[in-house]
PQR file with spaces between the fields and no chain letter, atoms N, CA, C, O and H, PARSE charges and radii, in Angstrom:
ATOM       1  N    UNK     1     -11.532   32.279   29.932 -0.4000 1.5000
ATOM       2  CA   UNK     1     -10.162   32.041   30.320 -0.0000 2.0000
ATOM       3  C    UNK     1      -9.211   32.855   29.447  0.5500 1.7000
ATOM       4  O    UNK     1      -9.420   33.094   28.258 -0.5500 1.4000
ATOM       5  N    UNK     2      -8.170   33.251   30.126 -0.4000 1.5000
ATOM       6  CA   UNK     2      -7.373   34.636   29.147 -0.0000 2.0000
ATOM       7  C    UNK     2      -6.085   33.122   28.915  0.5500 1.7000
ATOM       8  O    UNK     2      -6.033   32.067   29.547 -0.5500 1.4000
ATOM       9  H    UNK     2      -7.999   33.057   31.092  0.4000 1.0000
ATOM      10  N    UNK     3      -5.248   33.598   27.821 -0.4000 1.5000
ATOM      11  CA   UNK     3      -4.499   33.130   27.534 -0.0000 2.0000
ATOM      12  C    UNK     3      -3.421   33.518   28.036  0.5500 1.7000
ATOM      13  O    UNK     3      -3.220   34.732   28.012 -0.5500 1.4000
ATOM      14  H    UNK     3      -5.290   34.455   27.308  0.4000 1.0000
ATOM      15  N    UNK     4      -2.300   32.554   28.697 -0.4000 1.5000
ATOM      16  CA   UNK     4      -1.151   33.193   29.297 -0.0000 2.0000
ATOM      17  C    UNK     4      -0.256   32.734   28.621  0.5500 1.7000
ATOM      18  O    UNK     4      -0.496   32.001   27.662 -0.5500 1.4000
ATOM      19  H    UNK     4      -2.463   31.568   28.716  0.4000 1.0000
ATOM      20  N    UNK     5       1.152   33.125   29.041 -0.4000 1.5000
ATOM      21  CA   UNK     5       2.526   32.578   28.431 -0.0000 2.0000
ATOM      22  C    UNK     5       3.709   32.833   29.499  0.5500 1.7000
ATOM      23  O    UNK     5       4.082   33.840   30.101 -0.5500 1.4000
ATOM      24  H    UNK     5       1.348   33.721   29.820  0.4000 1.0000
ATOM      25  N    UNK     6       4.109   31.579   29.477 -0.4000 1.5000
ATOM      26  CA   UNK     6       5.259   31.581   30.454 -0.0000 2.0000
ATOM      27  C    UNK     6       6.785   31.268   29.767  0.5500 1.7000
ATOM      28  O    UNK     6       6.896   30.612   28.731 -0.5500 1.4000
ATOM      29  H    UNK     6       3.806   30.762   28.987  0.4000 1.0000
ATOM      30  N    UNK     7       7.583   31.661   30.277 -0.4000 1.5000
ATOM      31  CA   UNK     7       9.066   31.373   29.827 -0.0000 2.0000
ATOM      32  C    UNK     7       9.624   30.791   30.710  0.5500 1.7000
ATOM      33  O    UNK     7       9.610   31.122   31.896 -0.5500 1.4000
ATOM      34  H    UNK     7       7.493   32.194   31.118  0.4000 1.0000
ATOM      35  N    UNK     8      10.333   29.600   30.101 -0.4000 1.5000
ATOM      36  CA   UNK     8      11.446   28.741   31.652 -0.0000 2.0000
ATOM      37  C    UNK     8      12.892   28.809   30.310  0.5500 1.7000
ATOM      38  O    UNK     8      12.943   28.838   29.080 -0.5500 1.4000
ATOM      39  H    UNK     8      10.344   29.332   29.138  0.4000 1.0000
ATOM      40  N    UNK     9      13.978   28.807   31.562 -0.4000 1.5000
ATOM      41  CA   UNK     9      14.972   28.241   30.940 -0.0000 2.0000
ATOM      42  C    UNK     9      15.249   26.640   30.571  0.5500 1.7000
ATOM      43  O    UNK     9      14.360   26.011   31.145 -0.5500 1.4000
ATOM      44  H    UNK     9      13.937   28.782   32.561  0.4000 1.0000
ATOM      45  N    UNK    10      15.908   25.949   30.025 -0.4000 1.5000
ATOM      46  CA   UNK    10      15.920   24.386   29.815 -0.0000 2.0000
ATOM      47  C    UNK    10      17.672   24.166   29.983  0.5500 1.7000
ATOM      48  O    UNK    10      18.517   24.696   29.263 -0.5500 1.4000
ATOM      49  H    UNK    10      16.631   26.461   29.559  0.4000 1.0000
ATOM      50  N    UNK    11      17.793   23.726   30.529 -0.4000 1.5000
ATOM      51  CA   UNK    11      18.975   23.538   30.397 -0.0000 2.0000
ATOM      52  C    UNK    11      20.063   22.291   30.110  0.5500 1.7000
ATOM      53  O    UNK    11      19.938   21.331   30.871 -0.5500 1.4000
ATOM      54  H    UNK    11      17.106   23.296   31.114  0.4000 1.0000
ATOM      55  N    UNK    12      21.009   22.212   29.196 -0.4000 1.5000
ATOM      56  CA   UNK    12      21.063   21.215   28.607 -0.0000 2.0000
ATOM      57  C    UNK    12      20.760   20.588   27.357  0.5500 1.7000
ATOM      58  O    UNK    12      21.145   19.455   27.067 -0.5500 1.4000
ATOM      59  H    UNK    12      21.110   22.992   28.578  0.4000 1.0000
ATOM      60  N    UNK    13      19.966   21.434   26.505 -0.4000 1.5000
ATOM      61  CA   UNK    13      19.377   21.402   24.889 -0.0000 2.0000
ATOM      62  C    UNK    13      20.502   22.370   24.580  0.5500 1.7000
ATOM      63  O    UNK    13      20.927   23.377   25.146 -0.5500 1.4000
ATOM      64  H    UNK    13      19.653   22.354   26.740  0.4000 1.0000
ATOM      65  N    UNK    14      20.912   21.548   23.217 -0.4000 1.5000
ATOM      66  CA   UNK    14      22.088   21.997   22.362 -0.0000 2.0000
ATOM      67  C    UNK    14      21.733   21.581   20.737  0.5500 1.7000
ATOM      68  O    UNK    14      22.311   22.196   19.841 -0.5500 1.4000
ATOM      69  H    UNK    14      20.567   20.730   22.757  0.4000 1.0000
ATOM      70  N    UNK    15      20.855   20.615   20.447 -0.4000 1.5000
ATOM      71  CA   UNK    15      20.582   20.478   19.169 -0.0000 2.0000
ATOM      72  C    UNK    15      18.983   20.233   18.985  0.5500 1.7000
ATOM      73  O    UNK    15      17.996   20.228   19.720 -0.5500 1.4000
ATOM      74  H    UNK    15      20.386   20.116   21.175  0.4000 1.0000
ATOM      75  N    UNK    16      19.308   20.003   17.387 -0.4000 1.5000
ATOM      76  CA   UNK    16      17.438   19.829   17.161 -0.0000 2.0000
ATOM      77  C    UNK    16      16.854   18.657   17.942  0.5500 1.7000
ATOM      78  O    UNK    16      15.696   18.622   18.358 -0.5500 1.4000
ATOM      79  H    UNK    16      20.110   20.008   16.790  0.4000 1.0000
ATOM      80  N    UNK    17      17.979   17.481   18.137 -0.4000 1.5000
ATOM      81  CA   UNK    17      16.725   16.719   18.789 -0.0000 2.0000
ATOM      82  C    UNK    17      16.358   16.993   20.262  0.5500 1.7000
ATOM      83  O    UNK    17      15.417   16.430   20.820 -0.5500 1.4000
ATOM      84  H    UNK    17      18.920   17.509   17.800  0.4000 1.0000
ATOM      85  N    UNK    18      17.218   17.956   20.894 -0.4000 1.5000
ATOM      86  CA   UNK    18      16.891   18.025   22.197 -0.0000 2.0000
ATOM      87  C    UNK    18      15.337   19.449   21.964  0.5500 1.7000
ATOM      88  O    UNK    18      14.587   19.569   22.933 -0.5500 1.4000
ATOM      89  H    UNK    18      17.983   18.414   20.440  0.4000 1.0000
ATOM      90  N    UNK    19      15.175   19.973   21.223 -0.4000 1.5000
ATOM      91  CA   UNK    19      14.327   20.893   20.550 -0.0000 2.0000
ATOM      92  C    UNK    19      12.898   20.104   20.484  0.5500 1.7000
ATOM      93  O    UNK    19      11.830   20.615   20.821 -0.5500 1.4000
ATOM      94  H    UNK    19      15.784   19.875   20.436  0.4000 1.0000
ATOM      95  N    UNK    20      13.065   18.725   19.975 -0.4000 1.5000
ATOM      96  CA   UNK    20      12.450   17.550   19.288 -0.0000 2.0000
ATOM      97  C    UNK    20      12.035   17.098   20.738  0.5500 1.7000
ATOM      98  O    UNK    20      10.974   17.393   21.288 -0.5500 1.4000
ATOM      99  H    UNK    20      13.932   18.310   19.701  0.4000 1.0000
ATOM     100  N    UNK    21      12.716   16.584   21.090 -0.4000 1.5000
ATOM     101  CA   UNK    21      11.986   15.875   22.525 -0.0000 2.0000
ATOM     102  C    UNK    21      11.139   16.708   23.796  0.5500 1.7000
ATOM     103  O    UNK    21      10.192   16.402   24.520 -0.5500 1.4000
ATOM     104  H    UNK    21      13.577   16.344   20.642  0.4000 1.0000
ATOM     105  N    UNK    22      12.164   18.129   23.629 -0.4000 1.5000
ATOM     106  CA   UNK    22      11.077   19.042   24.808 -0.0000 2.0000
ATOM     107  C    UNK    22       9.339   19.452   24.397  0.5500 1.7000
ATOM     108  O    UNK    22       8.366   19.713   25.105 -0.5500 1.4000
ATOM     109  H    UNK    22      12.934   18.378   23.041  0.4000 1.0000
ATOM     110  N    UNK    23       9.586   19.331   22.582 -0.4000 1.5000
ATOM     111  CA   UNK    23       8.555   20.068   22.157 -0.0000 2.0000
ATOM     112  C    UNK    23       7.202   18.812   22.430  0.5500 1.7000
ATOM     113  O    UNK    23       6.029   18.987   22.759 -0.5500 1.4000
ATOM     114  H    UNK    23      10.376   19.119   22.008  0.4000 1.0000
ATOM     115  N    UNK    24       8.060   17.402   22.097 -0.4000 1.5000
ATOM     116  CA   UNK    24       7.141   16.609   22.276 -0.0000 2.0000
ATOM     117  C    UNK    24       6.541   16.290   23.051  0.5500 1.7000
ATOM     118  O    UNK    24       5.338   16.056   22.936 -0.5500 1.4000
ATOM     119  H    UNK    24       9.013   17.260   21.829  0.4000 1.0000
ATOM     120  N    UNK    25       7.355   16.159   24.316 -0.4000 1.5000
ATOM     121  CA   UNK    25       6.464   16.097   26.068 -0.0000 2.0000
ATOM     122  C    UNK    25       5.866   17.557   26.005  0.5500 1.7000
ATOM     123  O    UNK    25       4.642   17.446   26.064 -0.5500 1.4000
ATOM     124  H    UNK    25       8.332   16.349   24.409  0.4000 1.0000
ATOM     125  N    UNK    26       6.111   18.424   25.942 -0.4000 1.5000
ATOM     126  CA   UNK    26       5.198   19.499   26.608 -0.0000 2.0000
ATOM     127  C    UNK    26       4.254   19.547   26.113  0.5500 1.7000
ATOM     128  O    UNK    26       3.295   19.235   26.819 -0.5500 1.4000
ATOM     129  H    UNK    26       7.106   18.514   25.894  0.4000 1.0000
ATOM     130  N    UNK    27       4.039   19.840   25.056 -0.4000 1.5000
ATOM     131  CA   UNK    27       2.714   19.760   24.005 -0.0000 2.0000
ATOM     132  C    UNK    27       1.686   18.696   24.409  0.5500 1.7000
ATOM     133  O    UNK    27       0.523   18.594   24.020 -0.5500 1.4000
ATOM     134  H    UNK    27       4.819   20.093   24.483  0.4000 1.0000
ATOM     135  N    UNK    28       2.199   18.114   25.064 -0.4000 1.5000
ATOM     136  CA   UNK    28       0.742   16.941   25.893 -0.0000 2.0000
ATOM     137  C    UNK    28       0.363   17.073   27.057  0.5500 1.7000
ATOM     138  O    UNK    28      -0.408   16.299   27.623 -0.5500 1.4000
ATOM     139  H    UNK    28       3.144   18.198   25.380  0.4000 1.0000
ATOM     140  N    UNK    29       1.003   18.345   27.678 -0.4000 1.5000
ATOM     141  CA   UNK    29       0.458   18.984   28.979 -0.0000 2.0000
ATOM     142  C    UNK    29      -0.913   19.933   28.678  0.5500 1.7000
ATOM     143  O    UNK    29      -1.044   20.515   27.601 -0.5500 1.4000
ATOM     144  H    UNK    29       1.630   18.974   27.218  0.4000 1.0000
ATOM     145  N    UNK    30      -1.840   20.012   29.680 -0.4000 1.5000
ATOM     146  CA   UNK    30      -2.952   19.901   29.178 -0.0000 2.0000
ATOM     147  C    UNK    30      -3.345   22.099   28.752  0.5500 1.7000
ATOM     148  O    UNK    30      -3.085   22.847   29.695 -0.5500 1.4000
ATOM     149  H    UNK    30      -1.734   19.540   30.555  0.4000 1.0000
ATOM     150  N    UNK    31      -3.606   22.418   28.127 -0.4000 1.5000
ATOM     151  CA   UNK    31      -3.622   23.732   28.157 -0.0000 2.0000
ATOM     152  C    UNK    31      -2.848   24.438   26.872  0.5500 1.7000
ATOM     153  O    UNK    31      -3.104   25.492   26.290 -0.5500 1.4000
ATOM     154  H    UNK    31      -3.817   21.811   27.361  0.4000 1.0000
ATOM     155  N    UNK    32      -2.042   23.682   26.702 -0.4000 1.5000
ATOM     156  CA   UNK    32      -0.979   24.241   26.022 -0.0000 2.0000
ATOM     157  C    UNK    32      -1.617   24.751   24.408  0.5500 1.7000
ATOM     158  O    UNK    32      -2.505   24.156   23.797 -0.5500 1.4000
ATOM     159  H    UNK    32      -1.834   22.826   27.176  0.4000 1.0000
ATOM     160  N    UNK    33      -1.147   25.566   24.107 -0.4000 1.5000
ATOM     161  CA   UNK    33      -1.515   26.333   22.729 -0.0000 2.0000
ATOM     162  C    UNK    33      -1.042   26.584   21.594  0.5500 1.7000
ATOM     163  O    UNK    33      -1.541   26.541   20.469 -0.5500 1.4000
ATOM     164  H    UNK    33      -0.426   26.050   24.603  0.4000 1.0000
ATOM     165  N    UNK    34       0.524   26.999   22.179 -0.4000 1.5000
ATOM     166  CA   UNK    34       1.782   26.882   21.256 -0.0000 2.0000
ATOM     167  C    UNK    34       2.823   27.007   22.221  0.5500 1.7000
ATOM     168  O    UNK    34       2.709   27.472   23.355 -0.5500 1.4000
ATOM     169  H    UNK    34       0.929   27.034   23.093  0.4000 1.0000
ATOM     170  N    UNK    35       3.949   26.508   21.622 -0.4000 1.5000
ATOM     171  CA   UNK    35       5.354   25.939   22.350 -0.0000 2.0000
ATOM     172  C    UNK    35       5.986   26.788   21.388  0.5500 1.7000
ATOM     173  O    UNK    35       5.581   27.099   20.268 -0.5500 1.4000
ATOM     174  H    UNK    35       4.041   26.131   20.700  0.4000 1.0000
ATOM     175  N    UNK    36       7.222   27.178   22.084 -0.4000 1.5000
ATOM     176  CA   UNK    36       8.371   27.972   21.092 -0.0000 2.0000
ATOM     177  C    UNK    36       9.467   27.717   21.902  0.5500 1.7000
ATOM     178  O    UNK    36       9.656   28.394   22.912 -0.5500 1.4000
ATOM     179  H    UNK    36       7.552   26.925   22.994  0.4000 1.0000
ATOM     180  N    UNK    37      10.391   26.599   21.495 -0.4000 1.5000
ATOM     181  CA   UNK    37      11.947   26.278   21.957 -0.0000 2.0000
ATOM     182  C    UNK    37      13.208   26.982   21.019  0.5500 1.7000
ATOM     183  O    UNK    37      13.382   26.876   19.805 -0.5500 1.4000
ATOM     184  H    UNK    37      10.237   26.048   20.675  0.4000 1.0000
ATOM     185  N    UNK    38      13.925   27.652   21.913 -0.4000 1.5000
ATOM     186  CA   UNK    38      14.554   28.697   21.254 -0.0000 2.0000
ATOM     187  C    UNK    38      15.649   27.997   21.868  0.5500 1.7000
ATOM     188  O    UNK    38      15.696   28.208   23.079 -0.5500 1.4000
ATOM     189  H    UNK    38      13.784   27.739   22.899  0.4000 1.0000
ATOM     190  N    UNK    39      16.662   27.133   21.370 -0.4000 1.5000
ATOM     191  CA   UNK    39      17.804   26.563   21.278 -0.0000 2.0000
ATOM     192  C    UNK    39      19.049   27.684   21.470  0.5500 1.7000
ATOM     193  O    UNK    39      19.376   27.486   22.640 -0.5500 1.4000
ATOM     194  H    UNK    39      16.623   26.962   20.386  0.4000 1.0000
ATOM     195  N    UNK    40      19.517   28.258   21.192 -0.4000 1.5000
ATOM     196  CA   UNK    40      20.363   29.523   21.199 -0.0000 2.0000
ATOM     197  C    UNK    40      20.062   30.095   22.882  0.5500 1.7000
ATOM     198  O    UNK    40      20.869   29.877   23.785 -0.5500 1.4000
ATOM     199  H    UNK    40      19.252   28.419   20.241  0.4000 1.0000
ATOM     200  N    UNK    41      18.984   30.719   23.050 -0.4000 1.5000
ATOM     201  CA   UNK    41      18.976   31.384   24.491 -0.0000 2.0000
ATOM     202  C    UNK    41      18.589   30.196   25.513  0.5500 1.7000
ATOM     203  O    UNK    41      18.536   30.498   26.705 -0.5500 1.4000
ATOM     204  H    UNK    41      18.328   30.897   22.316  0.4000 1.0000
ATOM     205  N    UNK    42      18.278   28.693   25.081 -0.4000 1.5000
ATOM     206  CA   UNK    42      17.702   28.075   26.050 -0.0000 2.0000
ATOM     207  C    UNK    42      16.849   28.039   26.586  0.5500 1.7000
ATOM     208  O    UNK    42      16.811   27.394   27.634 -0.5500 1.4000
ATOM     209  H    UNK    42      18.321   28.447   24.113  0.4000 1.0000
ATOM     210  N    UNK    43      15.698   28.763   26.080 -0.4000 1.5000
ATOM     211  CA   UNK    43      14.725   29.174   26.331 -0.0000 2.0000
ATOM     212  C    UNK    43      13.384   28.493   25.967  0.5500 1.7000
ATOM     213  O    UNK    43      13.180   28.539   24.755 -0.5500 1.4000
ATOM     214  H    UNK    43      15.729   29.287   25.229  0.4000 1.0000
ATOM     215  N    UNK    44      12.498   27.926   26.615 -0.4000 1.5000
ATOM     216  CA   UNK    44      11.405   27.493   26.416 -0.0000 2.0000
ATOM     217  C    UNK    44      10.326   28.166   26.766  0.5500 1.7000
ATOM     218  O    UNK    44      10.167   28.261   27.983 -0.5500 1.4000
ATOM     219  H    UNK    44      12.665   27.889   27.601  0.4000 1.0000
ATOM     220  N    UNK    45       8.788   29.135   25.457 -0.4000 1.5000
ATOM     221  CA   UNK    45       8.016   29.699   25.750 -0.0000 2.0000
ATOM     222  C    UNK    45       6.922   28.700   25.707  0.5500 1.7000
ATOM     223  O    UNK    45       6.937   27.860   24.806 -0.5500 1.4000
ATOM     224  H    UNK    45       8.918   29.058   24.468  0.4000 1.0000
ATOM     225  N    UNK    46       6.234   28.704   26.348 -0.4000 1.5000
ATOM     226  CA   UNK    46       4.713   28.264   26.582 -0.0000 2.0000
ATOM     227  C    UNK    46       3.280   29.202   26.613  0.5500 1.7000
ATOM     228  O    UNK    46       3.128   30.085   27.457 -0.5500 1.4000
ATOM     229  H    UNK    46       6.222   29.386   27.080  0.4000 1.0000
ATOM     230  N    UNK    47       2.196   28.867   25.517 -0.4000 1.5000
ATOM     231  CA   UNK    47       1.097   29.732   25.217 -0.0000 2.0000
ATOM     232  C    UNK    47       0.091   28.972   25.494  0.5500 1.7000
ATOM     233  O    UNK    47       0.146   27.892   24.905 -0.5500 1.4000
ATOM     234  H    UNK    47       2.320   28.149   24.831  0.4000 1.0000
ATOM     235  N    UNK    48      -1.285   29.194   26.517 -0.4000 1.5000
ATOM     236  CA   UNK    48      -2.214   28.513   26.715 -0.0000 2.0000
ATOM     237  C    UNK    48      -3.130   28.894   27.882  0.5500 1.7000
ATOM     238  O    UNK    48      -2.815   29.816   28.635 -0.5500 1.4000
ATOM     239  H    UNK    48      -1.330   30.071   26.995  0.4000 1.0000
ATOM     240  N    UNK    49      -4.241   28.208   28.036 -0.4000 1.5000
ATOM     241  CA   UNK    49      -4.971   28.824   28.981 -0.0000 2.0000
ATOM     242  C    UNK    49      -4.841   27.408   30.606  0.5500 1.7000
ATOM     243  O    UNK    49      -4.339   26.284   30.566 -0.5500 1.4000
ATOM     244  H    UNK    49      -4.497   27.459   27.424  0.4000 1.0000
ATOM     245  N    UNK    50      -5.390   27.994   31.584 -0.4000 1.5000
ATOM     246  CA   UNK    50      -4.905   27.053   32.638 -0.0000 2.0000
ATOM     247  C    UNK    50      -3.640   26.226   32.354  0.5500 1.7000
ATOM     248  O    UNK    50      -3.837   25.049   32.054 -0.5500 1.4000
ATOM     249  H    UNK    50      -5.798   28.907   31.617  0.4000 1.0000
ATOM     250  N    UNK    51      -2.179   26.730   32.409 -0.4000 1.5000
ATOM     251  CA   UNK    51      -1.141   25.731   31.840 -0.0000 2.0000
ATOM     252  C    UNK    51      -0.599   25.749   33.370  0.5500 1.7000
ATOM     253  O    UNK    51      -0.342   26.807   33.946 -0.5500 1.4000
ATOM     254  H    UNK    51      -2.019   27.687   32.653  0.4000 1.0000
ATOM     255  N    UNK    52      -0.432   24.310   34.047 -0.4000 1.5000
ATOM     256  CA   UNK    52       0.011   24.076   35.256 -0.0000 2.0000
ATOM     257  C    UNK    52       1.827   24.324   35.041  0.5500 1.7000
ATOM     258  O    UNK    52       2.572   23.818   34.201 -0.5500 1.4000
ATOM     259  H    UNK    52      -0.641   23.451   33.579  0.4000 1.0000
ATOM     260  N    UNK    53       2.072   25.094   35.923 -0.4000 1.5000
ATOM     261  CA   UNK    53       3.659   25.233   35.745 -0.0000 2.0000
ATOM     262  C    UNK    53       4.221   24.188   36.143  0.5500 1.7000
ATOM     263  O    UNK    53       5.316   23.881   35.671 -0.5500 1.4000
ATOM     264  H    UNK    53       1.467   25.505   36.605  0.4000 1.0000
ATOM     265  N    UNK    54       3.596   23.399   37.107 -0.4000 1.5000
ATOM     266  CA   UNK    54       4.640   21.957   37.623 -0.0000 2.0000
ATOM     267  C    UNK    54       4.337   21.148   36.284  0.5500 1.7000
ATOM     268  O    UNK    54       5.360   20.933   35.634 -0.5500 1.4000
ATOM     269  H    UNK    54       2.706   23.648   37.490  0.4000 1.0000
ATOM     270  N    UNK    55       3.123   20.634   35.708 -0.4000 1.5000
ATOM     271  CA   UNK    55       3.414   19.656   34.520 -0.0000 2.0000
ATOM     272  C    UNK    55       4.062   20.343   33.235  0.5500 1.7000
ATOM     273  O    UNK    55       4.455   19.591   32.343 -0.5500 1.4000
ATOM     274  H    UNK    55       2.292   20.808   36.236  0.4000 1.0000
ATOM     275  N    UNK    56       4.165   21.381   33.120 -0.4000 1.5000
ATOM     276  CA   UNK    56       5.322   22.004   32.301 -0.0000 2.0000
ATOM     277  C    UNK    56       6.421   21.302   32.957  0.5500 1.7000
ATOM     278  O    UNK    56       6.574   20.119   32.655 -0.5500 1.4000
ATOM     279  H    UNK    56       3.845   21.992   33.844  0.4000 1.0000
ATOM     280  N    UNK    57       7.132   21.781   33.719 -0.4000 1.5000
ATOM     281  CA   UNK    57       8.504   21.526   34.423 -0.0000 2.0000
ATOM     282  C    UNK    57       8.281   19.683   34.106  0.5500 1.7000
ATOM     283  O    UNK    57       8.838   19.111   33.169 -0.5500 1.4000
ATOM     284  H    UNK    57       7.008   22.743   33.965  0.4000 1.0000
ATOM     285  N    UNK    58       7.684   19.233   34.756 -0.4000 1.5000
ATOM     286  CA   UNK    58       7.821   17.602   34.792 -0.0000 2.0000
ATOM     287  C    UNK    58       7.904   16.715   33.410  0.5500 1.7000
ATOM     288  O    UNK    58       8.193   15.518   33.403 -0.5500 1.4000
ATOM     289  H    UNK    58       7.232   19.698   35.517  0.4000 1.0000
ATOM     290  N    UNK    59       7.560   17.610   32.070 -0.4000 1.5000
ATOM     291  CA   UNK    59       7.281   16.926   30.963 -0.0000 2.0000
ATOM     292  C    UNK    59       8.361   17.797   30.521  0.5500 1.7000
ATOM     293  O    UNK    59       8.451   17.444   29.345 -0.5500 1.4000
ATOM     294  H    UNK    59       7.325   18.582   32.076  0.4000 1.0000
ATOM     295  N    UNK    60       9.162   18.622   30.673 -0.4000 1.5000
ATOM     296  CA   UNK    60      10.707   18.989   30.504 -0.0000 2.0000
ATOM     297  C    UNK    60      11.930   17.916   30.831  0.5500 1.7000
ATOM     298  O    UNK    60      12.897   17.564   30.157 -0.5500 1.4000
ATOM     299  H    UNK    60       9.089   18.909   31.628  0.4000 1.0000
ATOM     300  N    UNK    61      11.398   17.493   32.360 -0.4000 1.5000
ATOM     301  CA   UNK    61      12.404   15.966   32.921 -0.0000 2.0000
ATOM     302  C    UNK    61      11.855   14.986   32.250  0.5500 1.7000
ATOM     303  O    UNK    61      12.660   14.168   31.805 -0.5500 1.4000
ATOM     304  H    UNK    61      10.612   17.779   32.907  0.4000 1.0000
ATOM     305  N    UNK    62      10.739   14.798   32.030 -0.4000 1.5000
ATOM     306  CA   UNK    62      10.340   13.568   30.968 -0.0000 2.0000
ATOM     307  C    UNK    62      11.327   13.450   29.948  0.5500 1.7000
ATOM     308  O    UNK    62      11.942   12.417   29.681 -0.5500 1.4000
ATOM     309  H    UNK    62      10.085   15.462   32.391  0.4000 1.0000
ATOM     310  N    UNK    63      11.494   14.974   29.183 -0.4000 1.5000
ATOM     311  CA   UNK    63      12.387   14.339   28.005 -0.0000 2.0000
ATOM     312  C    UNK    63      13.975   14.908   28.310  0.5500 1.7000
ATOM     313  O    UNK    63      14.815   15.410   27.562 -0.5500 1.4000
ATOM     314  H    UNK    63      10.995   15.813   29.400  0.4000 1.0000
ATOM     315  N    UNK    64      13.977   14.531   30.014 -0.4000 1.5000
ATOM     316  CA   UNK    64      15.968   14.694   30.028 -0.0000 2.0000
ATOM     317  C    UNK    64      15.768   15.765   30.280  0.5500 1.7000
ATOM     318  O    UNK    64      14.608   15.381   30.427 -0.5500 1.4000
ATOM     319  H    UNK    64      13.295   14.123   30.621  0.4000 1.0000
ATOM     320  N    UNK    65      15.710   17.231   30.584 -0.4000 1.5000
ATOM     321  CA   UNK    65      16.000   17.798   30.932 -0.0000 2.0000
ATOM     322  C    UNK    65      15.562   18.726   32.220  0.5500 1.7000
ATOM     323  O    UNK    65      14.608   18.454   32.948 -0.5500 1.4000
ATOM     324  H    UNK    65      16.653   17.542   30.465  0.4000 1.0000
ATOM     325  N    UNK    66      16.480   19.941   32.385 -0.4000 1.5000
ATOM     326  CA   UNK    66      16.158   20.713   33.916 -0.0000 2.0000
ATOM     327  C    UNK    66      15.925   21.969   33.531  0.5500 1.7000
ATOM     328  O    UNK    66      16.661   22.707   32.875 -0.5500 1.4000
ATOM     329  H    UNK    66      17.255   20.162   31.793  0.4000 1.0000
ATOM     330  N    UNK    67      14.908   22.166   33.952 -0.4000 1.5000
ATOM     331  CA   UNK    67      14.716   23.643   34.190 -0.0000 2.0000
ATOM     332  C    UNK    67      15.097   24.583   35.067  0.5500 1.7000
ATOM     333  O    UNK    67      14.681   24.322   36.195 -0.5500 1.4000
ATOM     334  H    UNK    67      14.311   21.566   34.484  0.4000 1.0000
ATOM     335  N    UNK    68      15.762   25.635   34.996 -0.4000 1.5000
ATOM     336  CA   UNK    68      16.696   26.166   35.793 -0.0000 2.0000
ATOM     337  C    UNK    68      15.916   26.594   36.901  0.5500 1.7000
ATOM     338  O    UNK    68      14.695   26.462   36.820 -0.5500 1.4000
ATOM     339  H    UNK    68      16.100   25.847   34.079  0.4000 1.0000
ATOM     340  N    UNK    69      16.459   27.123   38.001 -0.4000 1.5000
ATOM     341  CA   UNK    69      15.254   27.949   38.969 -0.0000 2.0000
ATOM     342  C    UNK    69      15.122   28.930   38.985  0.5500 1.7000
ATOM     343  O    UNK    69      14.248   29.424   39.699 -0.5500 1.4000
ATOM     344  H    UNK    69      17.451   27.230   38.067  0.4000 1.0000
């Protein structure tokens, strides 16, 4: 399995705890490798092998927020 990485926007994170809560739901989606929430561009990277893009997105609304389209 090759390792991929995806980028979503988040929208709606403005401080560390919103940083704090995305990092915590995603990281329990199954695949995942490393997370990198970049607060400033809004940006959420994801590193891992088989990483389902819908339970990404859904463990983003888990902790409050939207991912742009």
């Amino acid at each position: 399995m090759a390792t991929t990485e995806h980028t979503y926007v988040v929208e709606g994170m403005s401080c560390g705890s919103c940083k704090l809560s995305v990092t915590e739901e995603v990281e329990q989606v199954r695949g995942i490798e490393a997370i990198d929430v970049d607060l400033e561009t809004q940006r959420l990277t994801v590193r891992g092998n088989d990483v389902a893009d819908a339970e990404v997105r859904a463990a983003v609304e888990n902790a409050g927020y939207r991912v742009a389209a």
